[in-house]
C-alpha positions as CSV (number, residue, x, y, z in Angstrom):
1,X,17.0,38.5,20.5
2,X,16.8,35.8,17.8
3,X,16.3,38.0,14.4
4,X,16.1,35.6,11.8
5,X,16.7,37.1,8.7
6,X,16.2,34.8,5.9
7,X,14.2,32.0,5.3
8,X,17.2,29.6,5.5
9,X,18.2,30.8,9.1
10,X,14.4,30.8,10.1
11,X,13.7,27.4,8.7
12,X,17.1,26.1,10.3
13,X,16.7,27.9,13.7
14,X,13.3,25.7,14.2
15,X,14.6,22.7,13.2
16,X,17.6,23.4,15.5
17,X,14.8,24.7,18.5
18,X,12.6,21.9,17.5
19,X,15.6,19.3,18.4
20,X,16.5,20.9,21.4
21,X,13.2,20.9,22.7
22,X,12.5,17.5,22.4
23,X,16.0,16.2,23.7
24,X,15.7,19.0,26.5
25,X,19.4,20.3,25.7
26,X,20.6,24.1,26.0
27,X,17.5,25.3,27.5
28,X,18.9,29.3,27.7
29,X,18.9,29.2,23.9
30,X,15.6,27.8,23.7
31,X,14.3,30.2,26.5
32,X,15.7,33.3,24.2
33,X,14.4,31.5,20.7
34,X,10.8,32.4,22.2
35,X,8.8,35.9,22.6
36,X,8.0,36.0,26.1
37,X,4.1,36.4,25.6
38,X,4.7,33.3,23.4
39,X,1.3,31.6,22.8
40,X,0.3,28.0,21.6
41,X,-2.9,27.2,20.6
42,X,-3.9,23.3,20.1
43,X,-6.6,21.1,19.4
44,X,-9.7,21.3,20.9
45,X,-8.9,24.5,22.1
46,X,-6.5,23.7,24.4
47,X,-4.0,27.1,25.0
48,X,-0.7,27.4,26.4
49,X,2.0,29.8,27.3
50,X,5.1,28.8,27.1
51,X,5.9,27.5,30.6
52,X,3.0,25.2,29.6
53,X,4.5,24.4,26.5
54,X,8.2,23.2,28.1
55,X,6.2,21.3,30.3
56,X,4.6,19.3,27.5
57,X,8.1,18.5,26.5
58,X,9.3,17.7,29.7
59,X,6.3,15.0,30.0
60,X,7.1,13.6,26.4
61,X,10.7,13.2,26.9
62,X,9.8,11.5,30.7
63,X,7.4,8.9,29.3
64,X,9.2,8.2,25.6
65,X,12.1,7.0,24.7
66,X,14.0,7.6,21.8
67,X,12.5,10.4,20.6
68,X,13.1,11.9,17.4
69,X,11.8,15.0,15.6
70,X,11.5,15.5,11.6
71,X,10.1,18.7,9.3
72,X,8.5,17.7,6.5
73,X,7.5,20.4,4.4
74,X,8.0,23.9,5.2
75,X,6.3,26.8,3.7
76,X,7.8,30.6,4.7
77,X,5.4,33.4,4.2
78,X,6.6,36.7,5.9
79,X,6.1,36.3,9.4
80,X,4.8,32.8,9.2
81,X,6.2,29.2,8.9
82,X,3.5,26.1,8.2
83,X,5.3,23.0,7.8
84,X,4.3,19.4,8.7
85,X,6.4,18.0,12.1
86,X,6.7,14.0,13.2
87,X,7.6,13.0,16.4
88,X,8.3,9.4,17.4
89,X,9.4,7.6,20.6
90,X,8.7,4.4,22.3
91,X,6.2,4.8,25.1
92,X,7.8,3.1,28.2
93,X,6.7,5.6,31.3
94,X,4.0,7.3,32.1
95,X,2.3,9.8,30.1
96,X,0.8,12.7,32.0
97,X,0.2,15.3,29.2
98,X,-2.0,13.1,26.8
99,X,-5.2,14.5,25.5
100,X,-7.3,12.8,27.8
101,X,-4.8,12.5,31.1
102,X,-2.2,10.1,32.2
103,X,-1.8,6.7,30.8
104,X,0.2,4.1,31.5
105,X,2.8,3.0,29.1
106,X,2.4,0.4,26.4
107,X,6.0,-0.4,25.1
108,X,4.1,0.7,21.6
109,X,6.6,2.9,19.0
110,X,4.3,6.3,19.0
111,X,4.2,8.8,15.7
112,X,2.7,12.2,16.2
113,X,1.9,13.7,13.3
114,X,1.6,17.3,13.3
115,X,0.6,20.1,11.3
116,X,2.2,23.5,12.6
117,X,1.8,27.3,11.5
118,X,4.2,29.4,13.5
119,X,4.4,33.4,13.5
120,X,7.3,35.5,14.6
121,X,7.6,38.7,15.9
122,X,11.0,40.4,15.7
123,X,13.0,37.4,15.2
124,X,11.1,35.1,18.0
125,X,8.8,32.8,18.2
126,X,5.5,34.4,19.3
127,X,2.9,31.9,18.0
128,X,2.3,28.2,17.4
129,X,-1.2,26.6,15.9
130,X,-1.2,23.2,15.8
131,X,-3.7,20.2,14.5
132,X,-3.3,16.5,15.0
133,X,-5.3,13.5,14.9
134,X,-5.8,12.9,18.3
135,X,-7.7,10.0,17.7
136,X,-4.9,8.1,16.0
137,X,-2.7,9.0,19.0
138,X,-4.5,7.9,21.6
139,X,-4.8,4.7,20.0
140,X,-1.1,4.3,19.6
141,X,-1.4,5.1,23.6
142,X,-3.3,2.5,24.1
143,X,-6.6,4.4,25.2
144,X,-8.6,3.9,22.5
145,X,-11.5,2.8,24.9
146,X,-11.5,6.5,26.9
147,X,-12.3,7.5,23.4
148,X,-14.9,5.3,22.6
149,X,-16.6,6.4,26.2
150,X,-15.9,9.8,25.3
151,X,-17.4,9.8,22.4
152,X,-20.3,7.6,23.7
153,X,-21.4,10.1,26.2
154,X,-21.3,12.7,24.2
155,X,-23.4,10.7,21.6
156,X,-26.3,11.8,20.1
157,X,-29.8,9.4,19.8
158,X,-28.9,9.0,16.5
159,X,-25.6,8.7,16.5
160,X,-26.0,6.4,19.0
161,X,-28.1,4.3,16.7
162,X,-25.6,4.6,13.7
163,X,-22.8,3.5,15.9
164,X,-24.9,0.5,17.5
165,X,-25.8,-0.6,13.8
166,X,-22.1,-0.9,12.7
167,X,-21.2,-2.5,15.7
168,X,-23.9,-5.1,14.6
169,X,-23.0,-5.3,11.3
170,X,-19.2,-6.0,11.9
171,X,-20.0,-8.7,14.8
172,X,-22.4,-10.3,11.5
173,X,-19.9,-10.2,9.5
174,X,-16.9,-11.6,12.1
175,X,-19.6,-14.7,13.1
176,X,-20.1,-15.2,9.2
177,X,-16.7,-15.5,8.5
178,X,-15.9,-17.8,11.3
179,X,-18.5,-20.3,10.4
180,X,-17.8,-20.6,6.6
């Protein structure tokens, strides 16, 4: 069991797990920093155990290189940690975990942002909420057109108009500035 007892060894023993994750080292200590029920909870809705959450790992350190991983602030309330998390790499292999399936790599330095709120149980990790602009990502990905047919089809009328009108607008203001 991982009993963290203060906030320093709490804080440190993420940003230690959080490292290790990422670079895939020492996976037995990982393996015992987590509750075995562990749960992750993402954006969109998207849920995970914890199997599903080393495989998320796996696929970022397969299509990225040179990852690195920074805490920002961290906030330690009882049983909970919120801080903010940045990941970078250089996308150069597939991607098979992205939000909307694989994608080919770009070459293209990639920065997750991440805003985290963990919760422990008896020293381990049992919990992880996450957000992120997925939007932003994916267009560091490269697949910034999936998201425009995403969010196309699932369009309303008028949103459909509003998005057609600025699409106007902007190729107006592109032809005005090329012929003045």
């Amino acid at each position: 069991m991982v009993e963290a007892t203060t906030r320093d060894e709490r804080v440190s023993g993420l940003i230690r797990i959080g490292e290790k994750e990422l670079t895939g080292e020492n996976e037995a200590e990982v393996d015992a920093y987590f509750a075995p029920d562990f749960r992750f909870h993402g954006p969109d809705g998207r849920e995970l155990d914890y199997q599903g959450l080393k495989d998320y790992f796996a696929a970022l350190r397969a299509a990225f290189d040179d990852l690195t991983i920074t805490r920002g602030i961290i906030v330690v309330e009882g049983d909970h940690v919120a801080c903010q998390t940045t990941i970078v790499g250089t996308f150069v292999r597939e991607f098979t975990h992205s939000p909307v399936g694989r994608l080919p790599p770009n070459g293209n330095r990639v920065v997750f942002e991440l805003m985290n709120i963990f919760r422990y149980d008896t020293g381990r990790l049992a919990e992880e909420w996450i957000q992120t602009d997925n939007r932003s990502v994916l267009r560091q990905l490269g697949a910034a057109p999936r998201v425009a047919m995403v969010e196309l089809a699932t369009s309303t009328p008028h949103q459909l108009r509003h998005a057609v009108c600025e699409l106007g607008a902007c190729l107006h203001v592109e032809l005005a500035e090329r012929f003045v």
